[in-house]
C-alpha positions as CSV (number, residue, x, y, z in Angstrom):
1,X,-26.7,-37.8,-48.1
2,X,-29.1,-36.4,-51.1
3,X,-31.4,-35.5,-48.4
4,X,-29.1,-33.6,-46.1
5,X,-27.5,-32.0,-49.2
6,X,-31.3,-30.2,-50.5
7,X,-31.7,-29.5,-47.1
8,X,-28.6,-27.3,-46.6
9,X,-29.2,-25.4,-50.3
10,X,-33.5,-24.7,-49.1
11,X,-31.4,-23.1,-45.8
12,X,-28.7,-21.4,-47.5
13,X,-31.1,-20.2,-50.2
14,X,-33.8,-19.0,-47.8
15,X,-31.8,-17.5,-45.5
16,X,-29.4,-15.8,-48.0
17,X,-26.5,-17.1,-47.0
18,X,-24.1,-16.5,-49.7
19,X,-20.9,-17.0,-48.2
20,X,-21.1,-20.4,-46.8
21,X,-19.6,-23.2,-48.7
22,X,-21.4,-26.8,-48.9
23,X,-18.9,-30.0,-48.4
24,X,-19.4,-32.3,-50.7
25,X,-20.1,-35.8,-49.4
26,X,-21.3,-37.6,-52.8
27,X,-20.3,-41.4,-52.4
28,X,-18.4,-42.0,-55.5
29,X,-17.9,-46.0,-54.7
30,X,-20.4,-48.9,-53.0
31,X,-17.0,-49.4,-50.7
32,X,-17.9,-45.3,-49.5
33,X,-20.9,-46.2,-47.2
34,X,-19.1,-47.1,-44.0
35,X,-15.9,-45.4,-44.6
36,X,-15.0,-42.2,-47.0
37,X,-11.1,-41.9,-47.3
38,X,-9.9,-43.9,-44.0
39,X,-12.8,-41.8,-42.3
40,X,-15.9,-43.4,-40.5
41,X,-18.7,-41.8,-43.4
42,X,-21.2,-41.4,-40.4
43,X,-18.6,-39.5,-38.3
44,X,-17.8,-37.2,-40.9
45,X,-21.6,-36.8,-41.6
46,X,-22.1,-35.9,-37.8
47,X,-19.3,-33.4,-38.0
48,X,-20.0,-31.7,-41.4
49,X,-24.0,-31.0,-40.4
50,X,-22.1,-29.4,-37.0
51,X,-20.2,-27.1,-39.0
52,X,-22.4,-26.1,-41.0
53,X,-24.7,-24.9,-38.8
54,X,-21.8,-22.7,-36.7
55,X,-21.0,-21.5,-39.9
56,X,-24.7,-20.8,-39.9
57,X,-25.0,-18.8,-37.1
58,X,-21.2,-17.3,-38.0
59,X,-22.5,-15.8,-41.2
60,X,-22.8,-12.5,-42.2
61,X,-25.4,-12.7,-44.7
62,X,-27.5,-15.2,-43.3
63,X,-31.2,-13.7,-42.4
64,X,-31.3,-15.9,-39.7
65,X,-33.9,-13.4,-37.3
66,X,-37.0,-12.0,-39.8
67,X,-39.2,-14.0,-40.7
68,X,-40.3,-15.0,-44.6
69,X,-43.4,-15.0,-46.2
70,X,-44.5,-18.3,-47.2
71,X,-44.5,-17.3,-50.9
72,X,-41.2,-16.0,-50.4
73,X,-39.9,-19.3,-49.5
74,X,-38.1,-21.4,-52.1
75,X,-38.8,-25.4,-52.1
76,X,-37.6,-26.0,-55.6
77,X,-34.8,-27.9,-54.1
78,X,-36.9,-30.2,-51.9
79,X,-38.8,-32.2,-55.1
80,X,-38.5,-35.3,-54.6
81,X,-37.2,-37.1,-58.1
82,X,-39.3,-39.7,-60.2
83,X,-37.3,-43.3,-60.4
C-alpha cells in the first residue's frame, strides 16, 4: 500500500493536480491485511485506485495532455527506503 501511495503523490505532483485528495489506507493493525473496518482490504484497494484515476481524468488542474521534460519530472517520492 506504500507503493501505491508514492505512486499517486509522483502523479498528483507531476501532473499538478492540486485538488484531488489521497485516501488513506495505512494498516494501523496486523488483523488489517485481509479486512479494514468489516471491508475486504483488497476490495477497497481495487476501488480506491478506481477513483482515483476518474478523479484523475475529472480534474481541473491536472496537466494530463502536454508532455514534461524529463528534468521537469519529480521522483523524489519514488526512493526506495534503507531497512
Amino acid at each position: 500500500m506504500l507503493i501505491s501511495r508514492a505512486l499517486f503523490h509522483f502523479i498528483l505532483t507531476n501532473t499538478a493536480a492540486s485538488d484531488i485528495n489521497l485516501t488513506n489506507l495505512q494498516l494501523e493493525k496486523i488483523e488489517q491485511l485481509g479486512d479494514v473496518s468489516g471491508m475486504n482490504a483488497t476490495l477497497l484497494h481495487d476501488t480506491i485506485i478506481l477513483n482515483f484515476i476518474t478523479d484523475l481524468g475529472q480534474s481541473k488542474n491536472a496537466n494530463l495532455f502536454n508532455q514534461l521534460v524529463l528534468d521537469d519530472i519529480d521522483f523524489s517520492m519514488l526512493q526506495v527506503l534503507d531497512f
